[in-house]
mmCIF file as gemmi writes it, N, C-alpha and C atoms, coordinates in Angstrom:
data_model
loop_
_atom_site.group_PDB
_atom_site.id
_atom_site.type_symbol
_atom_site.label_atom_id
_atom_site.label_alt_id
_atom_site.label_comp_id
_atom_site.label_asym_id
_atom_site.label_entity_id
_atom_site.label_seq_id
_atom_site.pdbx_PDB_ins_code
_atom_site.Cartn_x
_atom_site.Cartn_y
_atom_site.Cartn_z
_atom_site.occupancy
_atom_site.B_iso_or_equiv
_atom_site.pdbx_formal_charge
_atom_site.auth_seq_id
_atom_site.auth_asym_id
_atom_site.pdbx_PDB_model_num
ATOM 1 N N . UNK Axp A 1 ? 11.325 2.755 -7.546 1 0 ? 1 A 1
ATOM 2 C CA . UNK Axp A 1 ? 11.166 1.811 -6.449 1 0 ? 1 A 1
ATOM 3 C C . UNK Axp A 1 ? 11.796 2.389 -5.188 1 0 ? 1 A 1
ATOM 4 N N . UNK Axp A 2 ? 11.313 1.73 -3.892 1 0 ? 2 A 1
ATOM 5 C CA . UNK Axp A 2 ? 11.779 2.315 -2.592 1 0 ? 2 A 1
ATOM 6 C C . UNK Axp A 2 ? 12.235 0.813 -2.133 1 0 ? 2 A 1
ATOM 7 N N . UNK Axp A 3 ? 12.812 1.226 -1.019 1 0 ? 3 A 1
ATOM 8 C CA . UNK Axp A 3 ? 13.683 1.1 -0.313 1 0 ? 3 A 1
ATOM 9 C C . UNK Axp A 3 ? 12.415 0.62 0.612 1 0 ? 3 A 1
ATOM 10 N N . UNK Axp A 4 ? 12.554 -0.618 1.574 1 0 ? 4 A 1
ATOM 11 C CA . UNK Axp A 4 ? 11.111 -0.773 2.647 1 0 ? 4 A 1
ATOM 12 C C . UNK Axp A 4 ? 11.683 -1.555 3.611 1 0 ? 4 A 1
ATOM 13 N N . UNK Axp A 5 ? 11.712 -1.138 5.17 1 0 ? 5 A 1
ATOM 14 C CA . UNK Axp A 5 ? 12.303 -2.017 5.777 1 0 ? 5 A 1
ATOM 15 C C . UNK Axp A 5 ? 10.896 -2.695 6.488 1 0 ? 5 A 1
ATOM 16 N N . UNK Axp A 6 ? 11.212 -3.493 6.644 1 0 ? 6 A 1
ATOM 17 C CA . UNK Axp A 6 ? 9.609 -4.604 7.21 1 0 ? 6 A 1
ATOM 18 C C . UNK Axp A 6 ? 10.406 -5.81 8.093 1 0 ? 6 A 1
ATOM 19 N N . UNK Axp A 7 ? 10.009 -5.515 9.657 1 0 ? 7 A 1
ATOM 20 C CA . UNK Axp A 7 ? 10.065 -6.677 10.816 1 0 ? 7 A 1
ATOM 21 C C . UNK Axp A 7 ? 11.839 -6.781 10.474 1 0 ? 7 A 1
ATOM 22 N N . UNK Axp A 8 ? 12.732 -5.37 10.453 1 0 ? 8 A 1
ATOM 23 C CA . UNK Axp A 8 ? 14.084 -5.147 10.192 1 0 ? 8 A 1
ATOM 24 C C . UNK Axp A 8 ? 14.749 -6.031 9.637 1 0 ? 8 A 1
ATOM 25 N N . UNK Axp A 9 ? 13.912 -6.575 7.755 1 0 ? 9 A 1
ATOM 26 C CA . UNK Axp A 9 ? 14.684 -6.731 6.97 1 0 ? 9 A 1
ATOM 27 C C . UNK Axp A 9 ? 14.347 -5.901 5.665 1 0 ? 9 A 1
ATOM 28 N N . UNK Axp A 10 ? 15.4 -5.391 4.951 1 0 ? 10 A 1
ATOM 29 C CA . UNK Axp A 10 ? 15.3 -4.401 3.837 1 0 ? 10 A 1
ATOM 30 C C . UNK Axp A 10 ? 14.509 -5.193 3.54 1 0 ? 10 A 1
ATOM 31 N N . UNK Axp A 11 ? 13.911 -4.726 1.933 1 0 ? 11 A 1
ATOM 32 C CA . UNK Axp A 11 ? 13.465 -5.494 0.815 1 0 ? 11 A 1
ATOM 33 C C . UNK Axp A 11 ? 12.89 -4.432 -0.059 1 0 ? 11 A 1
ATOM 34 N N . UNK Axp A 12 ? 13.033 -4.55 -1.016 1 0 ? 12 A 1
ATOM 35 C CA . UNK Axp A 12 ? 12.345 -3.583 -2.242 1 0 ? 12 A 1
ATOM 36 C C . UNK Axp A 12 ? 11.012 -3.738 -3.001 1 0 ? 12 A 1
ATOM 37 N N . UNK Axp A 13 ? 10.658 -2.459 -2.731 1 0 ? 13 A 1
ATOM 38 C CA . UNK Axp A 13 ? 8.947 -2.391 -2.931 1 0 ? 13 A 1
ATOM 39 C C . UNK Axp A 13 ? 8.973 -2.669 -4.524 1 0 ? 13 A 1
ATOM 40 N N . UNK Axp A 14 ? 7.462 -3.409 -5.261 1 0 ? 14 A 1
ATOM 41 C CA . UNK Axp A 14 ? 7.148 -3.193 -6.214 1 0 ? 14 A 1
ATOM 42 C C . UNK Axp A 14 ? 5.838 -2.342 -6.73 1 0 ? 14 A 1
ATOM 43 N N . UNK Axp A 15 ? 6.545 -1.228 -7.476 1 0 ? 15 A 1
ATOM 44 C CA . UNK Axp A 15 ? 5.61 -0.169 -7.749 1 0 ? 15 A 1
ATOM 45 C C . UNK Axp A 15 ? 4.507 -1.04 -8.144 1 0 ? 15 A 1
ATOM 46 N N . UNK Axp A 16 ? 3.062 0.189 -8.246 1 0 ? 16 A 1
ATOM 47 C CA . UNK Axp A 16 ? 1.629 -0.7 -9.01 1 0 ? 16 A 1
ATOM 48 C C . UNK Axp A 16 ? 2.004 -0.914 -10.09 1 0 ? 16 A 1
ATOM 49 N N . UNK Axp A 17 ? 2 -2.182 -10.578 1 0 ? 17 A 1
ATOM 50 C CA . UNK Axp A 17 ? 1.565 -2.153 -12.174 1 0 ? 17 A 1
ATOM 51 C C . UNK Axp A 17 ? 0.048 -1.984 -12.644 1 0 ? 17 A 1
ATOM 52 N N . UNK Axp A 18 ? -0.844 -1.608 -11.682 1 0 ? 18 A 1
ATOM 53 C CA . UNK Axp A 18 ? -1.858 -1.89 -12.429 1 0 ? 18 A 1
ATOM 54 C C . UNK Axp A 18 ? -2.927 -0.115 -11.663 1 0 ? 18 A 1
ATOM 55 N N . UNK Axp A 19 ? -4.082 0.145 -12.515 1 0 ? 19 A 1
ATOM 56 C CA . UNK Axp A 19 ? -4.332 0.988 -11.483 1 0 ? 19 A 1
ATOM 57 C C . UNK Axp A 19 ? -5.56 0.75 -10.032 1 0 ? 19 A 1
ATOM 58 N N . UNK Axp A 20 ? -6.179 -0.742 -10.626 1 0 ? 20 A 1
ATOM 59 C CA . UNK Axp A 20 ? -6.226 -1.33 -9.498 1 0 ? 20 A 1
ATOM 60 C C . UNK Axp A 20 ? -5.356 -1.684 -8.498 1 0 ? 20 A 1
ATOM 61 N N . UNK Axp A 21 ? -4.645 -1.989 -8.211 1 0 ? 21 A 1
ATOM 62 C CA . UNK Axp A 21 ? -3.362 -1.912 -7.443 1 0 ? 21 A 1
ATOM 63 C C . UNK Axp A 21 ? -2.948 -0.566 -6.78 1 0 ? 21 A 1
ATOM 64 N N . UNK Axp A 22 ? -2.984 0.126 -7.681 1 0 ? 22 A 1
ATOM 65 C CA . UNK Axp A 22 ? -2.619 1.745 -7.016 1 0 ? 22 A 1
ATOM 66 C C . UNK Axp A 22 ? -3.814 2.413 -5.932 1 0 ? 22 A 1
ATOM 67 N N . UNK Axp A 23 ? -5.491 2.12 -6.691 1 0 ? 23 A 1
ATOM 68 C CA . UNK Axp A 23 ? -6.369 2.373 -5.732 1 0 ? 23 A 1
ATOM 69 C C . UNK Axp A 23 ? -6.807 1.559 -4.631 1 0 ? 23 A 1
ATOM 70 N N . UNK Axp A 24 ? -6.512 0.535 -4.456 1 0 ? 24 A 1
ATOM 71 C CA . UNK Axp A 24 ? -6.579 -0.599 -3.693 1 0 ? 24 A 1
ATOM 72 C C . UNK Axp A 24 ? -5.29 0.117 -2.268 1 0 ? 24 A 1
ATOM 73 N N . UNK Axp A 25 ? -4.102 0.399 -3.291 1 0 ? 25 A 1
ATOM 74 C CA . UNK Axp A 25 ? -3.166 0.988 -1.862 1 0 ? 25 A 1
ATOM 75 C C . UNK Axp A 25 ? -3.728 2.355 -1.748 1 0 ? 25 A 1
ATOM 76 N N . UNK Axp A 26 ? -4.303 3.39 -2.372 1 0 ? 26 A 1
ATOM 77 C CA . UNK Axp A 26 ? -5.086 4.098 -1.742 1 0 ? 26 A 1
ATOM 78 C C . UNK Axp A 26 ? -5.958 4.098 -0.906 1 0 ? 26 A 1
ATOM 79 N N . UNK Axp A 27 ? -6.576 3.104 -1.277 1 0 ? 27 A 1
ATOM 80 C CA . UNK Axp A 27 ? -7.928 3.085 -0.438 1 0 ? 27 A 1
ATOM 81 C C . UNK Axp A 27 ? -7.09 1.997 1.281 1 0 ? 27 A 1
ATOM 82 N N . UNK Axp A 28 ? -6.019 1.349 1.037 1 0 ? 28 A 1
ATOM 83 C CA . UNK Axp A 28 ? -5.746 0.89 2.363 1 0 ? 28 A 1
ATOM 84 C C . UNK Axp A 28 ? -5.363 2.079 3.146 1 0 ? 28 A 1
ATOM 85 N N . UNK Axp A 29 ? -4.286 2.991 2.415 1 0 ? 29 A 1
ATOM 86 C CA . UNK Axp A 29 ? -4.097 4.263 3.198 1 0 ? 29 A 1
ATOM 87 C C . UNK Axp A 29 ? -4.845 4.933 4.031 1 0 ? 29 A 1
ATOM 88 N N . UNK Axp A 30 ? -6.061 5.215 3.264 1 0 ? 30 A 1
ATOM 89 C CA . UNK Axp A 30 ? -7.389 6.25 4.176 1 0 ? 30 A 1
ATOM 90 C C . UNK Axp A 30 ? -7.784 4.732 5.268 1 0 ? 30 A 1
ATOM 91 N N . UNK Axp A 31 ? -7.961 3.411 5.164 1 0 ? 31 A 1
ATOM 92 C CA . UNK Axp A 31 ? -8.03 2.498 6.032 1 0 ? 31 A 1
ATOM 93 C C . UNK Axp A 31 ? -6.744 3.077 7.516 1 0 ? 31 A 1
ATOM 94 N N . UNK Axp A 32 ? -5.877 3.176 6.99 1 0 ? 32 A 1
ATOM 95 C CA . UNK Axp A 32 ? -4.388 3.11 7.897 1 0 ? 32 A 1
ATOM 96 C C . UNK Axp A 32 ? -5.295 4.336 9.078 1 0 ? 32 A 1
ATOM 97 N N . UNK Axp A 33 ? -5.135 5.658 7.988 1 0 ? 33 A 1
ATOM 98 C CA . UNK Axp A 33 ? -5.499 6.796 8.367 1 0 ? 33 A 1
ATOM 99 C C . UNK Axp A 33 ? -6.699 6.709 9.762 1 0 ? 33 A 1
ATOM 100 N N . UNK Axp A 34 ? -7.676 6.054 8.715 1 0 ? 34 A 1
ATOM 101 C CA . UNK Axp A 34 ? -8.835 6.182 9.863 1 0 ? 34 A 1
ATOM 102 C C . UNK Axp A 34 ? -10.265 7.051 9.256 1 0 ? 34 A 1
ATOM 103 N N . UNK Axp A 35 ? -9.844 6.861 7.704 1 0 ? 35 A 1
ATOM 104 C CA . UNK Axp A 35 ? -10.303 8.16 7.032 1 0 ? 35 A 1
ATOM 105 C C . UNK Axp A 35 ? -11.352 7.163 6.149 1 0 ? 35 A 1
ATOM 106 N N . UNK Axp A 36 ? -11.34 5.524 6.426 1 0 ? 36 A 1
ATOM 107 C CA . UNK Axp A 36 ? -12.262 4.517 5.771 1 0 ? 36 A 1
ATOM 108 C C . UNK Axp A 36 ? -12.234 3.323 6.66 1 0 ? 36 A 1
ATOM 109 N N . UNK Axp A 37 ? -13.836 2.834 6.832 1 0 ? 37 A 1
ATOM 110 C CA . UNK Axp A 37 ? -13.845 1.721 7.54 1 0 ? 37 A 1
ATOM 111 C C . UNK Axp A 37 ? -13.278 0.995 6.782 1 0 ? 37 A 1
ATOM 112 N N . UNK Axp A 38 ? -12.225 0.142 7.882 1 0 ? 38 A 1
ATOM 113 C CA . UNK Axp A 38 ? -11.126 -0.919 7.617 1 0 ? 38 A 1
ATOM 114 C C . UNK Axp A 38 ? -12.375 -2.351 7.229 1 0 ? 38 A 1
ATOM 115 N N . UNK Axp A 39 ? -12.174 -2.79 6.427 1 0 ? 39 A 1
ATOM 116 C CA . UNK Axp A 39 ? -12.786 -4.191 5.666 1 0 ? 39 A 1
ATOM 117 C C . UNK Axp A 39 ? -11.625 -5.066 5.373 1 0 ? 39 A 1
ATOM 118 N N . UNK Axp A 40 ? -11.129 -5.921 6.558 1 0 ? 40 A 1
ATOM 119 C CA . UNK Axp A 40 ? -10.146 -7.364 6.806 1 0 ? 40 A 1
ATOM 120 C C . UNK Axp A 40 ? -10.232 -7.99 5.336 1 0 ? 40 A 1
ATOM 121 N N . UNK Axp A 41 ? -11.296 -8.513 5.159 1 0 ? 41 A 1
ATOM 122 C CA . UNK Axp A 41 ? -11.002 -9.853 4.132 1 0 ? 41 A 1
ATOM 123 C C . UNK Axp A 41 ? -10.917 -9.192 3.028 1 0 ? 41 A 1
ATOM 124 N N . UNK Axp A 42 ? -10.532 -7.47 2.33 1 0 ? 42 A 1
ATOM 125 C CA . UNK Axp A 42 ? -10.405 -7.02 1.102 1 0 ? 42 A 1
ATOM 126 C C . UNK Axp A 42 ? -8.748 -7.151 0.847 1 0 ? 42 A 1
ATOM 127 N N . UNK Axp A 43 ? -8.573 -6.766 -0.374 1 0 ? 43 A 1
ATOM 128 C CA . UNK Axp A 43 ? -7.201 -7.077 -0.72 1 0 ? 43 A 1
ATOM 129 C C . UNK Axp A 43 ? -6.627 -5.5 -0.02 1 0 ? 43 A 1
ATOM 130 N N . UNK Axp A 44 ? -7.544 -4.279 0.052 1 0 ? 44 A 1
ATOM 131 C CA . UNK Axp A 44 ? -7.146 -2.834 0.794 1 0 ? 44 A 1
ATOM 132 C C . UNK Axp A 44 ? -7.032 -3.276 2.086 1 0 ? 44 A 1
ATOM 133 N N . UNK Axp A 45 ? -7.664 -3.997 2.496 1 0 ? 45 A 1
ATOM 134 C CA . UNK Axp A 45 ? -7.603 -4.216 3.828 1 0 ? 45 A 1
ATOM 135 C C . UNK Axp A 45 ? -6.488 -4.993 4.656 1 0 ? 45 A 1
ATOM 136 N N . UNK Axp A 46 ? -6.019 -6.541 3.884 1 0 ? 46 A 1
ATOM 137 C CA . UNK Axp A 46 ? -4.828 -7.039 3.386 1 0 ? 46 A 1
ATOM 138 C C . UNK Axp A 46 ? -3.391 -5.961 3.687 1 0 ? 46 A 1
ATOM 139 N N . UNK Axp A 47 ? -3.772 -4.911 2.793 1 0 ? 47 A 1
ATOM 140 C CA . UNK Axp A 47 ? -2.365 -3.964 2.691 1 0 ? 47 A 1
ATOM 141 C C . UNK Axp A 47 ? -2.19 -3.152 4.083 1 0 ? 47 A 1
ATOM 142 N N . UNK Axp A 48 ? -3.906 -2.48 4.584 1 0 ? 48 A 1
ATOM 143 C CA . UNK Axp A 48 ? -3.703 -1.853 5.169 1 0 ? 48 A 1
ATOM 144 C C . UNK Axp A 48 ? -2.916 -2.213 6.61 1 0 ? 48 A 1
ATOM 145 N N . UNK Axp A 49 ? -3.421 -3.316 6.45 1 0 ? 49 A 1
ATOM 146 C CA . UNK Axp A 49 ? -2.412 -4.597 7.953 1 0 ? 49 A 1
ATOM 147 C C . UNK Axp A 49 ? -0.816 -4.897 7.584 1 0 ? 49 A 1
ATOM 148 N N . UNK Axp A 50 ? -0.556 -4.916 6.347 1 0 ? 50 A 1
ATOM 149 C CA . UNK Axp A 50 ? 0.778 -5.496 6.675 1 0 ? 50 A 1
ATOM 150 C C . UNK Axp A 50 ? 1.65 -4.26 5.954 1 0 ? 50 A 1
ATOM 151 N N . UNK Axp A 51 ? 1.509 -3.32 5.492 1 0 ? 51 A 1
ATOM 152 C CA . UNK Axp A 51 ? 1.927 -2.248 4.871 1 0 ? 51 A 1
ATOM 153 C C . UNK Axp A 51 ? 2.049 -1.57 6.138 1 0 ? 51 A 1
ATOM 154 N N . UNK Axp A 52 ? 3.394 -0.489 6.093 1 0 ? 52 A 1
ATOM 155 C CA . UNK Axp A 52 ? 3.403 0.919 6.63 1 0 ? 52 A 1
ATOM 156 C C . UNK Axp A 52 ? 2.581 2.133 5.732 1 0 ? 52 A 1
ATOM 157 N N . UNK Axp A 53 ? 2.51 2.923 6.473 1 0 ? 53 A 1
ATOM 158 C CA . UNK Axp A 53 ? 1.583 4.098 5.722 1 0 ? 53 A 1
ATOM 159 C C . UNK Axp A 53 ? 2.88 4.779 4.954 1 0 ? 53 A 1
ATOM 160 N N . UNK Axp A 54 ? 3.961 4.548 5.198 1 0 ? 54 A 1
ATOM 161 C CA . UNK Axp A 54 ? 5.2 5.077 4.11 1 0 ? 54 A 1
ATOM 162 C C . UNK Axp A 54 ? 4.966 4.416 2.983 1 0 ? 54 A 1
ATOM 163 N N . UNK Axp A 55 ? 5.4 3.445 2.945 1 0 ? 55 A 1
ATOM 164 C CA . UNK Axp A 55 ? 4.658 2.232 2.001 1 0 ? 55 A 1
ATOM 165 C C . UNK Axp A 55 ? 4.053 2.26 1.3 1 0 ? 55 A 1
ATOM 166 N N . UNK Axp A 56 ? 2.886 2.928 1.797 1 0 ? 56 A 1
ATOM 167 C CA . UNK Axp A 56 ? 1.113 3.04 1.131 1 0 ? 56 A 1
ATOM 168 C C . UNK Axp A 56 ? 1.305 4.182 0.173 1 0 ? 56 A 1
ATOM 169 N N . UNK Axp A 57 ? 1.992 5.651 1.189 1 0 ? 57 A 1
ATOM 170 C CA . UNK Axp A 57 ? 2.053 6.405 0.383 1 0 ? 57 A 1
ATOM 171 C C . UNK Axp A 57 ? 2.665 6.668 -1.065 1 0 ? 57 A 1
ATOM 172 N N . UNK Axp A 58 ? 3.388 5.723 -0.61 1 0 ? 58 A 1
ATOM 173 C CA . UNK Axp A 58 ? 4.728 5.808 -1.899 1 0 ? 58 A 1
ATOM 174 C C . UNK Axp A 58 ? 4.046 4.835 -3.466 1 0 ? 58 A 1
ATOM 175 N N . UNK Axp A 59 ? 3.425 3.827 -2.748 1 0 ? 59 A 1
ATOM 176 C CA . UNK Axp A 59 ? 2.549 2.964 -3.756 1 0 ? 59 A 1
ATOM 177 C C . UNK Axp A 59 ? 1.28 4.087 -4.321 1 0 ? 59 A 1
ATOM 178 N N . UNK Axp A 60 ? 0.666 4.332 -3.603 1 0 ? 60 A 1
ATOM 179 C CA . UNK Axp A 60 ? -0.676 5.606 -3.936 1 0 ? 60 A 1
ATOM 180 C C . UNK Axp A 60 ? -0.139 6.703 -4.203 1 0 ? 60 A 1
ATOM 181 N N . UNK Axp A 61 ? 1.132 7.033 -5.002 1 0 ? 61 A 1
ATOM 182 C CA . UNK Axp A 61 ? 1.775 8.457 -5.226 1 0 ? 61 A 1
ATOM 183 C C . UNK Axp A 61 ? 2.507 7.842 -6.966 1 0 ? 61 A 1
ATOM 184 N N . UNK Axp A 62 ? 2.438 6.645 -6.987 1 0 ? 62 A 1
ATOM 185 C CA . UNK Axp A 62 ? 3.794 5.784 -7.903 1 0 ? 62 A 1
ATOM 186 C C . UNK Axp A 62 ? 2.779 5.973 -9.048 1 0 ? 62 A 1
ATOM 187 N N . UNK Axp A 63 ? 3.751 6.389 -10.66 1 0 ? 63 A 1
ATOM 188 C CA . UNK Axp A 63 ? 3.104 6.124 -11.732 1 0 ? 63 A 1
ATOM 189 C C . UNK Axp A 63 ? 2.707 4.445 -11.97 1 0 ? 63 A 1
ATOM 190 N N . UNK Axp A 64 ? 1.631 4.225 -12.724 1 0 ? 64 A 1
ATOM 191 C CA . UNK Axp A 64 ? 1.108 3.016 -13.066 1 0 ? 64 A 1
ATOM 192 C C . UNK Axp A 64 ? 2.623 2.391 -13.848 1 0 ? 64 A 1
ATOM 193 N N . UNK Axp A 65 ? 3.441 1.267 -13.726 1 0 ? 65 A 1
ATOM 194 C CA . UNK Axp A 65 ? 4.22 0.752 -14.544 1 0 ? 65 A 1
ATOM 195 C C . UNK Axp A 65 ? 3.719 -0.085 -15.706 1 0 ? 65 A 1
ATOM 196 N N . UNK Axp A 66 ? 3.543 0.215 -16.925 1 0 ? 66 A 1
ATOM 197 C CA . UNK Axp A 66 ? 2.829 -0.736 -17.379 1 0 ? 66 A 1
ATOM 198 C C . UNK Axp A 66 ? 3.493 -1.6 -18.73 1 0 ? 66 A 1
């Protein structure tokens, strides 16, 4: 787990448990990037708005917890 500061209060990320979850923060990443049209009402799209791309990366890098 990381460490995430968001609107300067800590709080601790929860890795994917799932690997939907993991490609979902992948796929918001390349959204962040610019590298996939951004789609608002998806749950990638969701992340890609309120997530940092630190964030993203660290979620789209994290083993599946299962």
């Amino acid at each position: 787990m990381c460490a995430a500061v968001s609107e300067g209060i800590e709080e601790e990320m929860m890795p994917a448990t799932s690997e939907e979850q993991k490609t979902a923060a992948c796929m918001a990443l390349a959204m962040k990037r610019g590298d996939l049209k951004k789609t608002p009402g998806t749950s990638a799209g969701k992340m890609s708005e309120s997530m940092t791309e630190e964030q993203l990366v660290e979620l789209c890098g994290a083993k599946v917890e299962k």
